[in-house]
mmCIF file of the protein (N, C-alpha, C, O) and its ligand, coordinates in Angstrom:
data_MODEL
# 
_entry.id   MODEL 
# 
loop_
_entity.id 
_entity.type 
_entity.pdbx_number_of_molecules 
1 polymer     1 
2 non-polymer 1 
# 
_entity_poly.entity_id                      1 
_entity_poly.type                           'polypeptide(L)' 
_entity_poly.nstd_linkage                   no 
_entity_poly.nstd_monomer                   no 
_entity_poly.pdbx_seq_one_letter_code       
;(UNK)(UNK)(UNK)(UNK)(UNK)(UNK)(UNK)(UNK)(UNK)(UNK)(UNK)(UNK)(UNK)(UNK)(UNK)(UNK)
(UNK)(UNK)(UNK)(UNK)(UNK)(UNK)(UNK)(UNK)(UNK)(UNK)(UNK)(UNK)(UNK)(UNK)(UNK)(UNK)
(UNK)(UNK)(UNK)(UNK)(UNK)(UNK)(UNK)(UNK)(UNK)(UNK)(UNK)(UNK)(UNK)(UNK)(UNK)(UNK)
(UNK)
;
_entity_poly.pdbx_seq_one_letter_code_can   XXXXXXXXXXXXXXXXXXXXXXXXXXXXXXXXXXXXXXXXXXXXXXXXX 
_entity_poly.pdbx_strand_id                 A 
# 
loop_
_entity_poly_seq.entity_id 
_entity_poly_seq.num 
_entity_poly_seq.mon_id 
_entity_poly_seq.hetero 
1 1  UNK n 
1 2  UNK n 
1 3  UNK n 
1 4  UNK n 
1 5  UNK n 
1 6  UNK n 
1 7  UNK n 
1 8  UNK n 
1 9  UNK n 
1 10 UNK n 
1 11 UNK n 
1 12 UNK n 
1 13 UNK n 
1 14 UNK n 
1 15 UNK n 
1 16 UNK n 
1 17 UNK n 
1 18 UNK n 
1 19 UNK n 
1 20 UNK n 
1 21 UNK n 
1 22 UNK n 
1 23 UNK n 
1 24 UNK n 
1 25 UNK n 
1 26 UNK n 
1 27 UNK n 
1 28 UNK n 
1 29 UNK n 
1 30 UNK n 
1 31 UNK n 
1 32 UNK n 
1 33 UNK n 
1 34 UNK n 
1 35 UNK n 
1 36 UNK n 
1 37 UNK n 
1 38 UNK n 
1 39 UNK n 
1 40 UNK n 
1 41 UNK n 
1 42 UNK n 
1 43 UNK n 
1 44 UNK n 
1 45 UNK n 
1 46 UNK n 
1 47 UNK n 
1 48 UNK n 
1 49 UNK n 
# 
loop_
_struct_asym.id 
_struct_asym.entity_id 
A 1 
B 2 
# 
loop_
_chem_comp.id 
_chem_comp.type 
_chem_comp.mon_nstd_flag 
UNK 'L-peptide linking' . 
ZN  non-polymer         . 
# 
_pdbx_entity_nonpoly.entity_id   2 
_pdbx_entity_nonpoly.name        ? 
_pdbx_entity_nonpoly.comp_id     ZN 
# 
_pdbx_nonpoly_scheme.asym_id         B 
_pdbx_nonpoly_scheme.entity_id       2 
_pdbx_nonpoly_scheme.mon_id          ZN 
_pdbx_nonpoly_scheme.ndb_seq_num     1 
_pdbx_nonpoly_scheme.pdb_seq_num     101 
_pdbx_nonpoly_scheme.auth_seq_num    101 
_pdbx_nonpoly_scheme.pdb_mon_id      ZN 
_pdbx_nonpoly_scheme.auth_mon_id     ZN 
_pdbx_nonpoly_scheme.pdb_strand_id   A 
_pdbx_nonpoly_scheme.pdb_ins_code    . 
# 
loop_
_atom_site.group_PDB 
_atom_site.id 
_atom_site.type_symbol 
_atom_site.label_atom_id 
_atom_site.label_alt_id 
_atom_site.label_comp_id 
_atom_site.label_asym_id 
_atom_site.label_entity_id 
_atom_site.label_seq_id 
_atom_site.pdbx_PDB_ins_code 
_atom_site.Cartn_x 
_atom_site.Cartn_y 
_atom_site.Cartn_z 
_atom_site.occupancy 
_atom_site.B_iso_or_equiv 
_atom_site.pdbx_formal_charge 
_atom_site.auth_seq_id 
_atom_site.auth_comp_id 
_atom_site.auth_asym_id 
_atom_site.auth_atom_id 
_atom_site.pdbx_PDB_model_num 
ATOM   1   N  N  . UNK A 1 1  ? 25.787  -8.628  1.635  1.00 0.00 ? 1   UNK A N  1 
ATOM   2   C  CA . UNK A 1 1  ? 24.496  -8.392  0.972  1.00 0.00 ? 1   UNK A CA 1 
ATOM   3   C  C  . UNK A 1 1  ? 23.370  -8.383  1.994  1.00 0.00 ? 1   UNK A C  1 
ATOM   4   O  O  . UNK A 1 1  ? 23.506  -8.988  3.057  1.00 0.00 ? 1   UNK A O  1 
ATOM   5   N  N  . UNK A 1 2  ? 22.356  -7.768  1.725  1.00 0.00 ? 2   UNK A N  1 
ATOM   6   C  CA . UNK A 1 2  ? 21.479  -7.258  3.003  1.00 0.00 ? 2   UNK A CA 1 
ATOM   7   C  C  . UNK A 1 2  ? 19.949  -7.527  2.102  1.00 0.00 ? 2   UNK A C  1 
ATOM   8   O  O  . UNK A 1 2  ? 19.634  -6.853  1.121  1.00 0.00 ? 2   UNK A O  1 
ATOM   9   N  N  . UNK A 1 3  ? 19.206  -8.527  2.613  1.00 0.00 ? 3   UNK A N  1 
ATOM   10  C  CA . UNK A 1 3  ? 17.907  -8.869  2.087  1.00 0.00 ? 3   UNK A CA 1 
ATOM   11  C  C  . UNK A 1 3  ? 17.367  -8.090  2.316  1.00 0.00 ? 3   UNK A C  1 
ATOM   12  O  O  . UNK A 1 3  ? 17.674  -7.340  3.242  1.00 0.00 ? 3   UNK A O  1 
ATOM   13  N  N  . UNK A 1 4  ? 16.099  -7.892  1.408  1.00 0.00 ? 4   UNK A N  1 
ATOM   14  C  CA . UNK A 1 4  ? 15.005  -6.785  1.757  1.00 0.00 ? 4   UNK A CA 1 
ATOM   15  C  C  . UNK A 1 4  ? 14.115  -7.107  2.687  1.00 0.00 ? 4   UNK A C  1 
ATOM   16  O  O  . UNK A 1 4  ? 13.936  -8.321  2.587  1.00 0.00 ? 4   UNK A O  1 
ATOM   17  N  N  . UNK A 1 5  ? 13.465  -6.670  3.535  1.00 0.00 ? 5   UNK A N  1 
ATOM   18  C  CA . UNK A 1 5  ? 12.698  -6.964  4.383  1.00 0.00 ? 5   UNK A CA 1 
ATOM   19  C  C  . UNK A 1 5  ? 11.495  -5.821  4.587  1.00 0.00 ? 5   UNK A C  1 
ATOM   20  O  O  . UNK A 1 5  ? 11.577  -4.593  4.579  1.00 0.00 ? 5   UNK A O  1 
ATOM   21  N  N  . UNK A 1 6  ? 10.341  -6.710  4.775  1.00 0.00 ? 6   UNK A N  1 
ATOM   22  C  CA . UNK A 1 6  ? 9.360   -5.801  4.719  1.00 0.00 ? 6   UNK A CA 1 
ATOM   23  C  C  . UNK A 1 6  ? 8.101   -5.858  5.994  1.00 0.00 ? 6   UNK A C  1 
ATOM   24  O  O  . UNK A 1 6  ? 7.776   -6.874  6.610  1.00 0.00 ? 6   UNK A O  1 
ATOM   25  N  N  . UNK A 1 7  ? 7.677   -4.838  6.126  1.00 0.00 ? 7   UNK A N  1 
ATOM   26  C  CA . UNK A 1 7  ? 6.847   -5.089  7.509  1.00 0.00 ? 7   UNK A CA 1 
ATOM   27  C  C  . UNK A 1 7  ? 5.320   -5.611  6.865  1.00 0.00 ? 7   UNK A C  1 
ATOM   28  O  O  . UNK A 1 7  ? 4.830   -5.093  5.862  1.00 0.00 ? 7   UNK A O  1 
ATOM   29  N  N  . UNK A 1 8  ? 4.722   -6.646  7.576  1.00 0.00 ? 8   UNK A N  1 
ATOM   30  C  CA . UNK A 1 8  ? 3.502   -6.661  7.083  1.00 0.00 ? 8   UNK A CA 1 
ATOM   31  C  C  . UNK A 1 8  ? 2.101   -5.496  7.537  1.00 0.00 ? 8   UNK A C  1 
ATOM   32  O  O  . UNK A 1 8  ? 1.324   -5.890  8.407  1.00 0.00 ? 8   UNK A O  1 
ATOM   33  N  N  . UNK A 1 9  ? 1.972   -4.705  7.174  1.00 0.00 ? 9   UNK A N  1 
ATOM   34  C  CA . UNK A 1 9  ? 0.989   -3.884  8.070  1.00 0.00 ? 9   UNK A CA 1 
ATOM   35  C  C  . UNK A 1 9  ? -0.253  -4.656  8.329  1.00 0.00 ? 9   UNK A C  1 
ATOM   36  O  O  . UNK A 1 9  ? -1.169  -3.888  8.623  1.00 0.00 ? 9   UNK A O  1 
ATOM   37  N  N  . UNK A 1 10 ? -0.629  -5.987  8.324  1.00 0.00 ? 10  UNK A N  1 
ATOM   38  C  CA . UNK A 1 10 ? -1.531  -6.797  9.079  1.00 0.00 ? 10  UNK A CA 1 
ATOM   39  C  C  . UNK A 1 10 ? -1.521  -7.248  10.268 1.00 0.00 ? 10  UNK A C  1 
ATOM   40  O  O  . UNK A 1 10 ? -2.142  -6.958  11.291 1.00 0.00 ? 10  UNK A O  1 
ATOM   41  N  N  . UNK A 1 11 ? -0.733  -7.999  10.007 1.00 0.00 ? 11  UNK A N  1 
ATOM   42  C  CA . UNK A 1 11 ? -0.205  -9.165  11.097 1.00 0.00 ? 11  UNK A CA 1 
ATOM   43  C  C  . UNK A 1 11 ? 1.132   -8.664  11.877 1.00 0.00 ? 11  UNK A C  1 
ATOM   44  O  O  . UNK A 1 11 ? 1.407   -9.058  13.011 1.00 0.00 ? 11  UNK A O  1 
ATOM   45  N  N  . UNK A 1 12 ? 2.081   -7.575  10.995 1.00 0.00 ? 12  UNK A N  1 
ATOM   46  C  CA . UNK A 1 12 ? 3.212   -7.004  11.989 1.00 0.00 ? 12  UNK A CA 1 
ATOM   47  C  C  . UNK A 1 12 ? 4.144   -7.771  11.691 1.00 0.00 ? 12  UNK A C  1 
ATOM   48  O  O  . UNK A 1 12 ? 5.283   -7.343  11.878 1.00 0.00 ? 12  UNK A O  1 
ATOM   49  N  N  . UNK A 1 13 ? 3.971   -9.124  11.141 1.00 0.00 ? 13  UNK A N  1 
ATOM   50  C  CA . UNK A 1 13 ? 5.448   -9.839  10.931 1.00 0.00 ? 13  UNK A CA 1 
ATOM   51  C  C  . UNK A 1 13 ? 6.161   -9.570  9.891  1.00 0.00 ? 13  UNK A C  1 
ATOM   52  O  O  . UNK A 1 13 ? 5.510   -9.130  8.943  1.00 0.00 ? 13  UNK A O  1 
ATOM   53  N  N  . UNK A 1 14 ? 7.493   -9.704  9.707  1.00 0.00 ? 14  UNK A N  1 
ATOM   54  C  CA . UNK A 1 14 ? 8.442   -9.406  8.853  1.00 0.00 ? 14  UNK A CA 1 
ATOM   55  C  C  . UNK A 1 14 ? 7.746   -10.188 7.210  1.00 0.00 ? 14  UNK A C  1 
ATOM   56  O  O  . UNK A 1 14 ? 7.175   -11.258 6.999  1.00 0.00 ? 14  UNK A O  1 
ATOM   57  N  N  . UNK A 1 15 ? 8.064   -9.281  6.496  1.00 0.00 ? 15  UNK A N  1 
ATOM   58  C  CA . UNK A 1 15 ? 8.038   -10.460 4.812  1.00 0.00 ? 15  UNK A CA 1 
ATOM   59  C  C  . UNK A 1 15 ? 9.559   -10.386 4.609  1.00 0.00 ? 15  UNK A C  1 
ATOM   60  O  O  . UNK A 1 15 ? 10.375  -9.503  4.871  1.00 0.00 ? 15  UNK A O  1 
ATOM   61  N  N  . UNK A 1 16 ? 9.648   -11.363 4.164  1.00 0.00 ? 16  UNK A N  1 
ATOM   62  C  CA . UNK A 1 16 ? 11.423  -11.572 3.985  1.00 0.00 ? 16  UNK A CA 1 
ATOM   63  C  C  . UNK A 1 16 ? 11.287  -12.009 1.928  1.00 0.00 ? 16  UNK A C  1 
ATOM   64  O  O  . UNK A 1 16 ? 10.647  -12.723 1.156  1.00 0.00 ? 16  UNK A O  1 
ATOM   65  N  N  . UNK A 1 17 ? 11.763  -11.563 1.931  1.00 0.00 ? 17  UNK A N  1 
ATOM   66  C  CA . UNK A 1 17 ? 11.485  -11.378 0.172  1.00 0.00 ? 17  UNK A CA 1 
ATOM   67  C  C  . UNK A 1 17 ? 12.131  -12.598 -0.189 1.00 0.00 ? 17  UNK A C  1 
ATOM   68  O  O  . UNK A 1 17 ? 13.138  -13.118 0.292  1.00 0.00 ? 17  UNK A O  1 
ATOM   69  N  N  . UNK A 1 18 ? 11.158  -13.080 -1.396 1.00 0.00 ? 18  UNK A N  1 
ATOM   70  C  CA . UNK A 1 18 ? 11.136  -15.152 -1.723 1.00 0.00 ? 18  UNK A CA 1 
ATOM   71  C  C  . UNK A 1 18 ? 9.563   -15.158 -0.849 1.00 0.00 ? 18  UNK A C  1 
ATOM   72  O  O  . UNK A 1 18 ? 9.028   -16.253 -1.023 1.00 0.00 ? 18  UNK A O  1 
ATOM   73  N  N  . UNK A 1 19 ? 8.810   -14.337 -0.076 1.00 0.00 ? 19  UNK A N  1 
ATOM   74  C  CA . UNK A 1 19 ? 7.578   -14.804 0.321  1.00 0.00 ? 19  UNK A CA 1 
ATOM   75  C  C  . UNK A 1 19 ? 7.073   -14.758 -0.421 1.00 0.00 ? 19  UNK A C  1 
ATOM   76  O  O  . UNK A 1 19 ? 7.603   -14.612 -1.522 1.00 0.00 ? 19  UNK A O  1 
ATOM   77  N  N  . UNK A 1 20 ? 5.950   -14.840 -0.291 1.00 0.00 ? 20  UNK A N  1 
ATOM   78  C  CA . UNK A 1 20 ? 4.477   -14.275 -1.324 1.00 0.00 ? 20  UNK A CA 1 
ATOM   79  C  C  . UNK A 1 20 ? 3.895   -13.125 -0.290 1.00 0.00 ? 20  UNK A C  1 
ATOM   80  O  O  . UNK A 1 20 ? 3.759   -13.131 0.933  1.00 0.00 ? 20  UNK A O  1 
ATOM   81  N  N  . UNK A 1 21 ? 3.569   -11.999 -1.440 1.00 0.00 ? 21  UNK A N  1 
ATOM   82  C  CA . UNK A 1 21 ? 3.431   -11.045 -0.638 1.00 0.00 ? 21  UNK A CA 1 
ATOM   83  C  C  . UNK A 1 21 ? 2.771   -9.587  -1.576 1.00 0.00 ? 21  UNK A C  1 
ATOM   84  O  O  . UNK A 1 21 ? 3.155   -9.477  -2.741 1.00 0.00 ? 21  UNK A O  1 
ATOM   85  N  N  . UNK A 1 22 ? 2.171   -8.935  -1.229 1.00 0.00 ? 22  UNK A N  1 
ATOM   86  C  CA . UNK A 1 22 ? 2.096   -7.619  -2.161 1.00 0.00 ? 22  UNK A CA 1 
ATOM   87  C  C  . UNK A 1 22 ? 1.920   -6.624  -1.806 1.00 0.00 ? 22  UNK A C  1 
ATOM   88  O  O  . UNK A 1 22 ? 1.568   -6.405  -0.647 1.00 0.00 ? 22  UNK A O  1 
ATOM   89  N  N  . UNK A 1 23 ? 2.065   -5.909  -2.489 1.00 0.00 ? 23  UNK A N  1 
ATOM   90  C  CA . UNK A 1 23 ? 1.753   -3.990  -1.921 1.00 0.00 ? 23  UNK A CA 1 
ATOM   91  C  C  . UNK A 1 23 ? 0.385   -3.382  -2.123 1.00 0.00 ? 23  UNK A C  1 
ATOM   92  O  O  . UNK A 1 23 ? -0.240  -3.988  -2.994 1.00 0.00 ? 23  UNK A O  1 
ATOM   93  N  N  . UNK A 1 24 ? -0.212  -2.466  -1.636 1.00 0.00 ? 24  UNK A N  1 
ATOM   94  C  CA . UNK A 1 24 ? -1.234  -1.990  -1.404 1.00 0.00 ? 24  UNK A CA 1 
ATOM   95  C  C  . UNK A 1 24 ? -0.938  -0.619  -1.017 1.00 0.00 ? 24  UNK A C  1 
ATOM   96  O  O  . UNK A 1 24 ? 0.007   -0.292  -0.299 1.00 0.00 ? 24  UNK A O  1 
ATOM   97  N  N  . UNK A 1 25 ? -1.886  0.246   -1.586 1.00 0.00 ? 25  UNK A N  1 
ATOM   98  C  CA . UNK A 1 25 ? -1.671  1.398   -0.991 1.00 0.00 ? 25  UNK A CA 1 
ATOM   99  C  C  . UNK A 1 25 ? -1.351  1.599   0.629  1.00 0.00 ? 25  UNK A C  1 
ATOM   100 O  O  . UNK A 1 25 ? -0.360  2.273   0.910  1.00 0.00 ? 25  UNK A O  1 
ATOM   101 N  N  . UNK A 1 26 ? -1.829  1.265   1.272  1.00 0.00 ? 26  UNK A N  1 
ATOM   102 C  CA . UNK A 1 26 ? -1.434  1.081   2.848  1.00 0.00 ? 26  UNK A CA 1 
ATOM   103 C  C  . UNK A 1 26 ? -0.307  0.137   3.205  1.00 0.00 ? 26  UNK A C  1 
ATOM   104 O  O  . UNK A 1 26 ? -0.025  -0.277  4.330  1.00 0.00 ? 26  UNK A O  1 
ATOM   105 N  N  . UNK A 1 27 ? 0.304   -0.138  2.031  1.00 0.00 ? 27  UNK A N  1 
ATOM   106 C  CA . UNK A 1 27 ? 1.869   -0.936  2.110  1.00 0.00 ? 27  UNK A CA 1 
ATOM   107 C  C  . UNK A 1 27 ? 1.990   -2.446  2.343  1.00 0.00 ? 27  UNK A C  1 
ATOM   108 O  O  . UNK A 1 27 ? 0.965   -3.106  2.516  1.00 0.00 ? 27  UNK A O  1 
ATOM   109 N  N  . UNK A 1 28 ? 2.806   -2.832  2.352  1.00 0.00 ? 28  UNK A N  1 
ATOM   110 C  CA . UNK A 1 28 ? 3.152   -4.539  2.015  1.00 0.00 ? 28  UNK A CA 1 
ATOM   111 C  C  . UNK A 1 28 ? 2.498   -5.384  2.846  1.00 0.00 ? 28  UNK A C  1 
ATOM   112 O  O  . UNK A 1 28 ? 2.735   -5.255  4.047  1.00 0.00 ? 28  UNK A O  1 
ATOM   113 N  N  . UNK A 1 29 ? 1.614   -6.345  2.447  1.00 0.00 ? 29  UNK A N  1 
ATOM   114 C  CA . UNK A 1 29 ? 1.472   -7.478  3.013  1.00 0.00 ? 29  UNK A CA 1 
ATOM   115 C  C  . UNK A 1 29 ? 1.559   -8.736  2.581  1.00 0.00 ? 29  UNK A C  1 
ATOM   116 O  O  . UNK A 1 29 ? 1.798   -9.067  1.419  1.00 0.00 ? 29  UNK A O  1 
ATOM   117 N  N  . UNK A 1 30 ? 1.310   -9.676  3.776  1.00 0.00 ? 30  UNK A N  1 
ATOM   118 C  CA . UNK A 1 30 ? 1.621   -11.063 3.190  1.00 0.00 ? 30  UNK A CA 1 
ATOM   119 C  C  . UNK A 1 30 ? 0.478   -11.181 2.395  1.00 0.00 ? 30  UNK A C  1 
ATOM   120 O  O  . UNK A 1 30 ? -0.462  -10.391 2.482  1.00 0.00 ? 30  UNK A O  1 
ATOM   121 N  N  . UNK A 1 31 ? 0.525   -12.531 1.296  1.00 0.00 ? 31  UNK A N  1 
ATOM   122 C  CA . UNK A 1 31 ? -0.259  -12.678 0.452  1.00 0.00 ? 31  UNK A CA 1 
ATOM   123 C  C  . UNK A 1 31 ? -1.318  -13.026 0.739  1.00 0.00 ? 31  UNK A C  1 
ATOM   124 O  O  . UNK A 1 31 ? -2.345  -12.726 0.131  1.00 0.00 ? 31  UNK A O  1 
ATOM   125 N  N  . UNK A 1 32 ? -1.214  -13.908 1.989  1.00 0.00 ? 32  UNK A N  1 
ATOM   126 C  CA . UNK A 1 32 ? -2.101  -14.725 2.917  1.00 0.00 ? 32  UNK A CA 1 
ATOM   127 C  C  . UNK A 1 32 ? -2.628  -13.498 3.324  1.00 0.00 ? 32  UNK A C  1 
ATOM   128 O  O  . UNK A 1 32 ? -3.476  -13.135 2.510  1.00 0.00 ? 32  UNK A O  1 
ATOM   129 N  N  . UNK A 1 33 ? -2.494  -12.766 4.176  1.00 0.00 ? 33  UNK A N  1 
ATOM   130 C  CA . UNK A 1 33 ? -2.657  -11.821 4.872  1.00 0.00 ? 33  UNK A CA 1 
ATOM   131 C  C  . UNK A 1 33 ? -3.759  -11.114 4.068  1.00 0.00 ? 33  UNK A C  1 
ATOM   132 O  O  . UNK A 1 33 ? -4.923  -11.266 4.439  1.00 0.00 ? 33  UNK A O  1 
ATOM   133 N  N  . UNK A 1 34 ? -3.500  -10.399 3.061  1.00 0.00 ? 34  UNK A N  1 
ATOM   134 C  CA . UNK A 1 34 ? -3.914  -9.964  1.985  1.00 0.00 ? 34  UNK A CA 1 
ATOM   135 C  C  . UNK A 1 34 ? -5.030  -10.643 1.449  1.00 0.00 ? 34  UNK A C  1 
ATOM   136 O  O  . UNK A 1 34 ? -5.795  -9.819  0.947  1.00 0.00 ? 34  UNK A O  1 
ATOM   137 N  N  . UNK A 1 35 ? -5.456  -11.833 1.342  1.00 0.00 ? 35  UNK A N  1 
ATOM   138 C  CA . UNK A 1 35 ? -6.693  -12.805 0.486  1.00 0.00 ? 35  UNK A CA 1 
ATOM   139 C  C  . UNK A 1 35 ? -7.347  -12.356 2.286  1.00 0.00 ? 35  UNK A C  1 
ATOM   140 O  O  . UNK A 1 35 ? -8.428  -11.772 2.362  1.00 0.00 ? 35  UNK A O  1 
ATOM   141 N  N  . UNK A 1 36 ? -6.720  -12.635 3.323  1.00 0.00 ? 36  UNK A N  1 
ATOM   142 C  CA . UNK A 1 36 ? -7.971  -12.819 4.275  1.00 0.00 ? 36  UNK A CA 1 
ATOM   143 C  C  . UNK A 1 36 ? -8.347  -11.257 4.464  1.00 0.00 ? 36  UNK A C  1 
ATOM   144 O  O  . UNK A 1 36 ? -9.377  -10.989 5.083  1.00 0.00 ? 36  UNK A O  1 
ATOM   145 N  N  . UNK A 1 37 ? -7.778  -10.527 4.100  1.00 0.00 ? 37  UNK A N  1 
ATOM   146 C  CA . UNK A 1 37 ? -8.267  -8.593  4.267  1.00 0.00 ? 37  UNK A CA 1 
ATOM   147 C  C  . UNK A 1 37 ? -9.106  -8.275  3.111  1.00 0.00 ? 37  UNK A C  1 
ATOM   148 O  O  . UNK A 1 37 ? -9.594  -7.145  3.140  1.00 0.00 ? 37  UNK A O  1 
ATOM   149 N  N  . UNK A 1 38 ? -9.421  -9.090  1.983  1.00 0.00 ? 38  UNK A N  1 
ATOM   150 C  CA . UNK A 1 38 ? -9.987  -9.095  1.191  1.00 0.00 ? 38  UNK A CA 1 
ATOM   151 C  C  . UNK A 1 38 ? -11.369 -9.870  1.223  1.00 0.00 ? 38  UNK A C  1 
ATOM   152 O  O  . UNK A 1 38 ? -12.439 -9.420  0.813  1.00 0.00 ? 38  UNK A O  1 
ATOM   153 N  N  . UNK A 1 39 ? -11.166 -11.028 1.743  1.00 0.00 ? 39  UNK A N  1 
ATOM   154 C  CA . UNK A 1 39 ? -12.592 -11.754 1.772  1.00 0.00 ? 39  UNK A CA 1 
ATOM   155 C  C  . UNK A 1 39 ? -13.026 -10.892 3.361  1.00 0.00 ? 39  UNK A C  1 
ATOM   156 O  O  . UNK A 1 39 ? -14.239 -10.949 3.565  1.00 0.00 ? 39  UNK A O  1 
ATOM   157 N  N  . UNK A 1 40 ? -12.279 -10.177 4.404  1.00 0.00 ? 40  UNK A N  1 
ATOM   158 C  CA . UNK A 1 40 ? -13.174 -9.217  5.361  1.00 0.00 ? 40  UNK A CA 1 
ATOM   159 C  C  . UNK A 1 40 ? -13.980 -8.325  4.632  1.00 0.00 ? 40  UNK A C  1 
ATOM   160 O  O  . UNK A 1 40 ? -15.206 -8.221  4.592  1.00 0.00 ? 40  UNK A O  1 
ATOM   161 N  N  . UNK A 1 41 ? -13.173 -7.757  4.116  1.00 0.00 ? 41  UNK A N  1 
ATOM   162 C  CA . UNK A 1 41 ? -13.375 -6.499  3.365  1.00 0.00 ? 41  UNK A CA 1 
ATOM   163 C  C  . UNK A 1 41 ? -14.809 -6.823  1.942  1.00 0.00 ? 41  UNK A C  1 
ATOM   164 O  O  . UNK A 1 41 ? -15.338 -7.907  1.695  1.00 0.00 ? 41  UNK A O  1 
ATOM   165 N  N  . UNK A 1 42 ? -15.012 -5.825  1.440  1.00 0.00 ? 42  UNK A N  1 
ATOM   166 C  CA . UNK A 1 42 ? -15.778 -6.076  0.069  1.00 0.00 ? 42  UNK A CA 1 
ATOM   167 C  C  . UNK A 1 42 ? -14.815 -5.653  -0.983 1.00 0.00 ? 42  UNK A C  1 
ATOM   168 O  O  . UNK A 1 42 ? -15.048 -6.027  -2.132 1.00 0.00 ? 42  UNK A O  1 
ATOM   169 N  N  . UNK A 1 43 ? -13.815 -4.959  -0.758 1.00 0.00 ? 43  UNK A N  1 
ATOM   170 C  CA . UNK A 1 43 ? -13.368 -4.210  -1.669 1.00 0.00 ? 43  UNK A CA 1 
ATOM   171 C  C  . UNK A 1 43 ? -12.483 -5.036  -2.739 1.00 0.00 ? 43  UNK A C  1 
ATOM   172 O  O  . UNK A 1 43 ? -11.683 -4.413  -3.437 1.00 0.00 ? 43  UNK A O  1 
ATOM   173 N  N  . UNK A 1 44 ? -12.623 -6.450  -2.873 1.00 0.00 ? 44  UNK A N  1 
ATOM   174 C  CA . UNK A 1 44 ? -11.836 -7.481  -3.362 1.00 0.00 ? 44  UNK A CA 1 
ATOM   175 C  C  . UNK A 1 44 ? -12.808 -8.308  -4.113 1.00 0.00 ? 44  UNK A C  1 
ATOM   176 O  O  . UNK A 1 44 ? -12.605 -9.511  -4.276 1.00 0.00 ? 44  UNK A O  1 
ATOM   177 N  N  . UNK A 1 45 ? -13.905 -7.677  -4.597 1.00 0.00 ? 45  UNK A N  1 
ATOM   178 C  CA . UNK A 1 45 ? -14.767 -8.334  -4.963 1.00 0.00 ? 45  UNK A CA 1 
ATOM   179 C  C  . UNK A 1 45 ? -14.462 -9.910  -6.265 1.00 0.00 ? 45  UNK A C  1 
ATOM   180 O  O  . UNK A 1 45 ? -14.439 -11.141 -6.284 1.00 0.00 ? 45  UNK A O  1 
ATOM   181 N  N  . UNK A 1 46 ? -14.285 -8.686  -7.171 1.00 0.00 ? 46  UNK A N  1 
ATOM   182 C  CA . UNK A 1 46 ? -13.421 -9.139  -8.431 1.00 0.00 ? 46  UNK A CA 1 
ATOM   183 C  C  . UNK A 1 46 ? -12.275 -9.845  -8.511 1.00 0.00 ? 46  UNK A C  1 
ATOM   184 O  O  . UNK A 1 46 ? -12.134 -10.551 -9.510 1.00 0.00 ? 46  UNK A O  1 
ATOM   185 N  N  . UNK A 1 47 ? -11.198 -9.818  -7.483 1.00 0.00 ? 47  UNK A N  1 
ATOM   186 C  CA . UNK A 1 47 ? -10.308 -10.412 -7.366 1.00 0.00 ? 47  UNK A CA 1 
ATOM   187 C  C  . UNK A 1 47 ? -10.104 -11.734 -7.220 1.00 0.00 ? 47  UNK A C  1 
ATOM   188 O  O  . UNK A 1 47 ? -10.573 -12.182 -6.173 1.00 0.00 ? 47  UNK A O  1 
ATOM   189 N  N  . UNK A 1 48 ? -9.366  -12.787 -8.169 1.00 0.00 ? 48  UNK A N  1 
ATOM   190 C  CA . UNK A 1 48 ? -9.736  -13.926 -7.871 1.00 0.00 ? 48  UNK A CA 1 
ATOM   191 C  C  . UNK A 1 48 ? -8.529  -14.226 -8.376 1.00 0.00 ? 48  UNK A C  1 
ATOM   192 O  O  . UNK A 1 48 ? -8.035  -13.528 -9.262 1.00 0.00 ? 48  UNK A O  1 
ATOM   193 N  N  . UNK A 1 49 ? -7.773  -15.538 -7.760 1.00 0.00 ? 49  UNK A N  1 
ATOM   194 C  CA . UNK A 1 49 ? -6.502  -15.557 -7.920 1.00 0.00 ? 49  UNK A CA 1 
ATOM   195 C  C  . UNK A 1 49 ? -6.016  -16.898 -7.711 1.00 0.00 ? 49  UNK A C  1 
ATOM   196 O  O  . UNK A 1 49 ? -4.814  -17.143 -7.817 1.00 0.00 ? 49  UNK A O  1 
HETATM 197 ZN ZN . ZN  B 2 .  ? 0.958   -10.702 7.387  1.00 0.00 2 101 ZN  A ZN 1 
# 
């Protein structure tokens, strides 16, 4: 059996699925990863989690 594995397009490190993690049009990141590209960004305004 062969885990899924996913690239983070942030940070570059692997997500190994059981992370926390999500997709985005510009593809998978960590979740972490993801809250801090969001509070850079504005585009996460609404998002609260
Ligand atoms: Zn990451």
């Amino acid at each position: 059996m062969s885990r899924k594995v996913w690239k983070c397009y942030r940070c570059g490190e692997e997500i190994v699925e059981g992370m926390k993690f999500t997709f985005t049009k510009q593809g998978p990141i960590h979740w972490e990863c993801f809250r801090a590209e969001v509070r850079d960004s504005s585009m996460g305004v609404s998002l609260r989690m």
